[in-house]
C-alpha positions as CSV (number, residue, x, y, z in Angstrom):
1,X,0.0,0.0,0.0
2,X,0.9,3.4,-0.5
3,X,-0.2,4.8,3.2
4,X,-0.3,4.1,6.3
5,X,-1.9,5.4,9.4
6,X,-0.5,4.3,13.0
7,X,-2.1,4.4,15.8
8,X,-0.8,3.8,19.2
9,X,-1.3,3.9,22.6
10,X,0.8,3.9,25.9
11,X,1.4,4.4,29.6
12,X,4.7,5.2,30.6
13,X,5.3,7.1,34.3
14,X,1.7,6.7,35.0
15,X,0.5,8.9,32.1
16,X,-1.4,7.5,29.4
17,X,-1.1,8.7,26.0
18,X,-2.5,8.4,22.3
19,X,-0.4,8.7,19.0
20,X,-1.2,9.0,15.7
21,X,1.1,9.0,13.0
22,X,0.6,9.5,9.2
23,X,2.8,7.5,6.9
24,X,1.7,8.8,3.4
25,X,3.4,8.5,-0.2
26,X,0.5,9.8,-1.4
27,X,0.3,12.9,1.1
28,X,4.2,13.2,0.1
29,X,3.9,13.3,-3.5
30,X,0.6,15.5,-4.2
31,X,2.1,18.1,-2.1
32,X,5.4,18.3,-3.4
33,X,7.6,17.5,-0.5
34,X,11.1,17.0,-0.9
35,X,11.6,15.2,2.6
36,X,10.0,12.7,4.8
37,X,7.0,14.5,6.2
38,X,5.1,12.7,9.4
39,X,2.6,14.4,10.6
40,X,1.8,12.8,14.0
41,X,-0.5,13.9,16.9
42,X,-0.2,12.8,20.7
43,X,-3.3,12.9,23.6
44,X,-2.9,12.6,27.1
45,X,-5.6,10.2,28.2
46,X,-4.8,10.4,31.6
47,X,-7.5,12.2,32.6
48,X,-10.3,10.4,30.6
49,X,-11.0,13.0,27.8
50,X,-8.1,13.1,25.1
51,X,-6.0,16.3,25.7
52,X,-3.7,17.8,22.9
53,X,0.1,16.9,24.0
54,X,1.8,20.5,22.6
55,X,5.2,20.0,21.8
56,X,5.9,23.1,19.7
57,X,2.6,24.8,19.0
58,X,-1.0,24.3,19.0
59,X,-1.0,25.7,15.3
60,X,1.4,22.9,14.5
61,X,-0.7,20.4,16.4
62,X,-4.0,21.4,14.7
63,X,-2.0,21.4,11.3
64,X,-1.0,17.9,12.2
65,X,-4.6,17.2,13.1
66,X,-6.3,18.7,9.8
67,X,-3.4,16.9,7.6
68,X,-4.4,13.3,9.4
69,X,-8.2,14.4,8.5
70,X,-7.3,15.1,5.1
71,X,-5.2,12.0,3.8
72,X,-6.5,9.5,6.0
73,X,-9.6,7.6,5.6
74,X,-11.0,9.8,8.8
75,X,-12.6,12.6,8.2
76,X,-13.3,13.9,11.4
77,X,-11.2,13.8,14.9
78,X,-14.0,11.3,16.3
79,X,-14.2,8.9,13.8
80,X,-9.9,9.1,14.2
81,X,-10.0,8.6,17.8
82,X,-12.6,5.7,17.4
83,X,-9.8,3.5,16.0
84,X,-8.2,3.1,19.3
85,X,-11.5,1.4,21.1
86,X,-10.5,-2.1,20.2
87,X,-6.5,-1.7,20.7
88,X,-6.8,-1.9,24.8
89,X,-4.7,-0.8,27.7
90,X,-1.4,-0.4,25.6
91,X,-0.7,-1.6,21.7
92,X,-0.1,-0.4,18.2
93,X,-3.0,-0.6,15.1
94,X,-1.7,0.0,11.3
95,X,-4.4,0.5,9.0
96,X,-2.6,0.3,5.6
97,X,-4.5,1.9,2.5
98,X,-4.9,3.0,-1.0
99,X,-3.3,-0.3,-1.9
């Protein structure tokens, strides 16, 4: 397949946390990038309801956010973060498409 979306989740120190990372050719290619581009997203779900993890900016997370939304087969942030209901306590899921 061309893409990949990866979806993880984790508890490490006991904090909980959600990744999602976009592994994309097509993404790469139809937007002319010259480098490896993955555009990834991490939640705190410590606290029950998924919380942004900000590493540089909120623009850059939302930007991360609206790319996933865009090239993935998820269209909206719910229907993304409904992929991690059957992966448990701790695990990885790869959904690999536009093969």
């Amino acid at each position: 397949g061309a893409d990949a979306i990866v979806f993880s989740r984790s508890t490490r120190a006991g904090k909980s946390t959600q990744s999602v990372g976009l592994l994309s050719y097509t993404f790469l290619r139809k937007t002319g990038q010259d480098d490896v581009i993955v555009p990834m997203i991490d939640l705190d779900i410590s606290k029950g309801r998924p919380q942004p993890i900000i590493y540089g900016s909120s623009e850059d997370w939302s930007t991360n956010l609206n790319i996933l939304l865009k090239w993935s087969p998820f269209s909206t942030e719910d229907e993304l973060l409904q992929q991690f209901n059957d992966i448990g306590a701790h695990g990885t899921k790869v959904i690999i498409y536009n093969l």
